[in-house]
N, C-alpha and C positions, 0 to 999 in steps of 0.2 A: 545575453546578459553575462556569463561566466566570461565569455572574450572582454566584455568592458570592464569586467569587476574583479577579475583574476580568481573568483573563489572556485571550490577544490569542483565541487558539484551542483548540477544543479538538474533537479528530481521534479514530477509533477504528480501529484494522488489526482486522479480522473475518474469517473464513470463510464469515459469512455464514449459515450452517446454523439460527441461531436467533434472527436479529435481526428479521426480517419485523414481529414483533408489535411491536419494542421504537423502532423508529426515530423515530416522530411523536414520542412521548416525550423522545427523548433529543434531537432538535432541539427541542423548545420548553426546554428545559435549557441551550443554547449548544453544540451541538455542529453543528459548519461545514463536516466533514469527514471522508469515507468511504475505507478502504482495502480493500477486498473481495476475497479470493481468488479465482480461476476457472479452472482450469487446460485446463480441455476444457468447449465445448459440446457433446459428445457423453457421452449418458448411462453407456453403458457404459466410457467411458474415462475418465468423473469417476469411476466408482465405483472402475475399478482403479488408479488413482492417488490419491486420500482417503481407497481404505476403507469410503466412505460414500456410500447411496442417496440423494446430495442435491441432485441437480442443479436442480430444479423449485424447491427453497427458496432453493439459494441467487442463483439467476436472478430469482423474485421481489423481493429482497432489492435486488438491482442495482438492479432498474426502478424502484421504488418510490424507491430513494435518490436516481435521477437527477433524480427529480419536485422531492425537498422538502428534499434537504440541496444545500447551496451548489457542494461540489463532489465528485463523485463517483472515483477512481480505484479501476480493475481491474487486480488484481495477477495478472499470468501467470508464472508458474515456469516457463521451457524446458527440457524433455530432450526426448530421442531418441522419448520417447513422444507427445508431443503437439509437435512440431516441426511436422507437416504441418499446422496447427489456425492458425494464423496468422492466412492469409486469413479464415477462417470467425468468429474473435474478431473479427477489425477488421471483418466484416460486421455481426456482433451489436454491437458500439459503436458502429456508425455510426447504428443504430434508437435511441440512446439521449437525441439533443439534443447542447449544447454544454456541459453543466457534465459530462463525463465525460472521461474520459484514459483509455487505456489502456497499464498498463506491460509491456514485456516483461522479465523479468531470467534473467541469467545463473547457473545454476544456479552455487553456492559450493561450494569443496572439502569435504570430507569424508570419512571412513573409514568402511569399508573402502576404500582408494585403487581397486580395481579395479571396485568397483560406482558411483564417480563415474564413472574414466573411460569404464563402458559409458553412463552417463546424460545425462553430457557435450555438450552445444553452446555451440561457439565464440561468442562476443558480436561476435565478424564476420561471422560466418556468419547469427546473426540477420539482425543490419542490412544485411548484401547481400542478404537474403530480402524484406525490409520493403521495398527502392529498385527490387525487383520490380516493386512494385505499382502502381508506375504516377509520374504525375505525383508527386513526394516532395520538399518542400524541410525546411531546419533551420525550426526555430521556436525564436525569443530570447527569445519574450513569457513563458515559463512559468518564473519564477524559484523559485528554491531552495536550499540548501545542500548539497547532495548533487553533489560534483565526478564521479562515476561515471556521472552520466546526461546521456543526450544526446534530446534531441524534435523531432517533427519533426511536420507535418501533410501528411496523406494526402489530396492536394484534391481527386480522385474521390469520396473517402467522406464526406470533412470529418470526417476523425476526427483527433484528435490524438494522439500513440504517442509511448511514451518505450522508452529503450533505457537498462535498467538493468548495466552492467559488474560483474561480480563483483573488489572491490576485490583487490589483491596482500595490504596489511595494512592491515585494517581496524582504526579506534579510532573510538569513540564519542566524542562531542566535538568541541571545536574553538573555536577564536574566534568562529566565528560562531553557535555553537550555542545557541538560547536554549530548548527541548524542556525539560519534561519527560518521561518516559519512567515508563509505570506495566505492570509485567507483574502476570501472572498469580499468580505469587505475593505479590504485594502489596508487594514490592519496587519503587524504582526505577531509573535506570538509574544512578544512583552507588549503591546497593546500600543506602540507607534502606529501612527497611519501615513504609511510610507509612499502614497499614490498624491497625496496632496503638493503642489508645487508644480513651478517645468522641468522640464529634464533635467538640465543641469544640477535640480536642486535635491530628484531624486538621485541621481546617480552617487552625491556628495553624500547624502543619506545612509545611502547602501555602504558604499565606503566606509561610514561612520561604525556602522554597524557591524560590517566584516572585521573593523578593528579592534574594536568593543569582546567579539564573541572568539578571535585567536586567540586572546590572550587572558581573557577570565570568563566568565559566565557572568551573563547579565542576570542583575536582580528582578525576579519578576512578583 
């Protein structure tokens, strides 16, 4: 789609579970960039946190991406269940090269309030875990729009880790925002559903949209 539509990137957030087969593909298509779920490299603790026996796919999944897409980031979700698992992700990212990141973020509120706050870690508490580990300075080099995140390279491992803050109130958007955003439902993230029509009528669509978000921010 970036070859049809000329935009700058084009990024996918996965879990990973069924992309193994699909990734060569979708990089020779223009896609630049991985966000892959991971929350425990421990099998039993993937399953009782996903639900699902998929730790081996979605590990495959990783390695493979660090090879051939440009940049790789691993998305960690912190609770009280895999809090100890830290060290052991920034071991498994450090086997993986330099186009990977790994993030940590802070789990977001939620209801029932009482089953957050059993799941709950502090996004200090991360990052005094993280300056544990040894040698730890900031890293400026890794730009982005996301004001919540802080990174930093780990120069024992030579891993790079970001430290995702769970925002007070969050809005999509912003002045600097040039994304677009295509969920699952076909939806995007100003609430077009951009799957509806034939091709032609998507691609005119997309166009639409890529001209809309150069040059100002859509109102959402």
């Amino acid at each position: 789609m970036q070859k049809i539509f000329g935009y700058n990137e084009q990024n996918i957030t996965t879990n990973g579970f069924l992309m193994v087969d699909k990734l060569e593909k979708l990089v020779e298509n223009g896609l630049v960039r991985t966000n892959i779920s991971l929350d425990s490299v421990n099998r039993d603790k993937f399953k009782e946190i996903t639900g699902v026996d998929g730790l081996e796919k979605v590990i495959d999944t990783i390695k493979l991406s660090s090879k051939i897409v440009k940049l790789t980031k691993i998305n960690v979700c912190l609770m009280n269940k895999n809090f100890d698992e830290i060290s052991n992700l920034i071991n498994f990212t450090s086997t993986l090269g330099e186009n990977v990141i790994i993030k940590f973020f802070e789990l977001w509120k939620f209801n029932p309030a009482d089953l957050y706050l059993e799941m709950h870690v502090d996004c200090n508490k991360i990052k005094n875990e993280i300056l544990k580990l040894g040698d730890v300075e900031p890293l400026d080099s890794i730009k982005g729009n996301n004001p919540n995140v802080e990174y930093f390279l780990i120069k024992e491992k030579n891993v790079k880790c970001g430290i995702v803050a769970a925002p007070v109130n969050y809005k999509c958007g912003g002045p600097s925002c040039k994304k677009i955003r295509v969920y699952t439902t076909g939806r995007t993230c100003e609430g077009r559903k951009i799957v509806d029509g034939n091709y032609n009528e998507k691609v005119e669509a997309f166009k639409e949209l890529i001209e809309k978000r150069s040059s100002t921010v859509v109102a959402r």
